[in-house]
N, C-alpha and C positions, 0 to 999 in steps of 0.2 A: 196187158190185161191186168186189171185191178179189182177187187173183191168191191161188190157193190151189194150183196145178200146178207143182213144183219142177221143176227143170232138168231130169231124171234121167226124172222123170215125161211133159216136153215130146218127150224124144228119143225113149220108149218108145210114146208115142203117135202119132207123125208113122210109126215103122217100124213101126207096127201097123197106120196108114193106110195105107202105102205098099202092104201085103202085100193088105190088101182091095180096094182100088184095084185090083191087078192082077188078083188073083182077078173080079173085077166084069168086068172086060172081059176075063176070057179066058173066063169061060161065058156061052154065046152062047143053049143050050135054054129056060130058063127066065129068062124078064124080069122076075120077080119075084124072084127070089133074087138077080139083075143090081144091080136098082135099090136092094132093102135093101143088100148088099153097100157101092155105089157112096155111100148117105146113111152108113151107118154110119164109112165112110173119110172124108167129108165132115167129119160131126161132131167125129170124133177130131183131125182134121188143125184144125178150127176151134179146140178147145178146147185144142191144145197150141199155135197160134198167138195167141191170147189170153193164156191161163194162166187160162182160168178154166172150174171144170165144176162145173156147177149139182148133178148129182148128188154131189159132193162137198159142197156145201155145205148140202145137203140131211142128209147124214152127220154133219154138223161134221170133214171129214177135210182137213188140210193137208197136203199133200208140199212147200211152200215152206218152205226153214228162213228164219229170222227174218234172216238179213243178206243174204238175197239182194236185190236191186234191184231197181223194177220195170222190166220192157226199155222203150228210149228207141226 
């Protein structure tokens, strides 16, 4: 497995989790649109904390440019 989630891509991810994340817990009616809400912030927040998303690599799509490092 190899980082294919650029920097740019990590931050756009985490504030996309962020906004689902909140959304998840502030609708309270339906526990099902709670808990997809709540995995799908999940998954995003995992794969910009990795750097790596299988659907991309599924794609063949890289947002890492080639001198970036991988995080220590």
């Amino acid at each position: 497995m190899f980082n294919n989630v650029g920097r740019f891509d990590q931050i756009v991810r985490l504030l996309l989790a962020q906004v689902l994340l909140y959304a998840g817990l502030s609708v309270y009616q339906d526990t099902g649109l709670v808990v997809g809400l709540d995995i799908a912030a999940a998954l995003l927040a995992f794969s910009a904390a990795i750097g790596f998303c299988g659907i991309y690599r599924l794609l063949n799509i890289n947002t890492r440019p080639p001198h970036d490092h991988p995080p220590v």
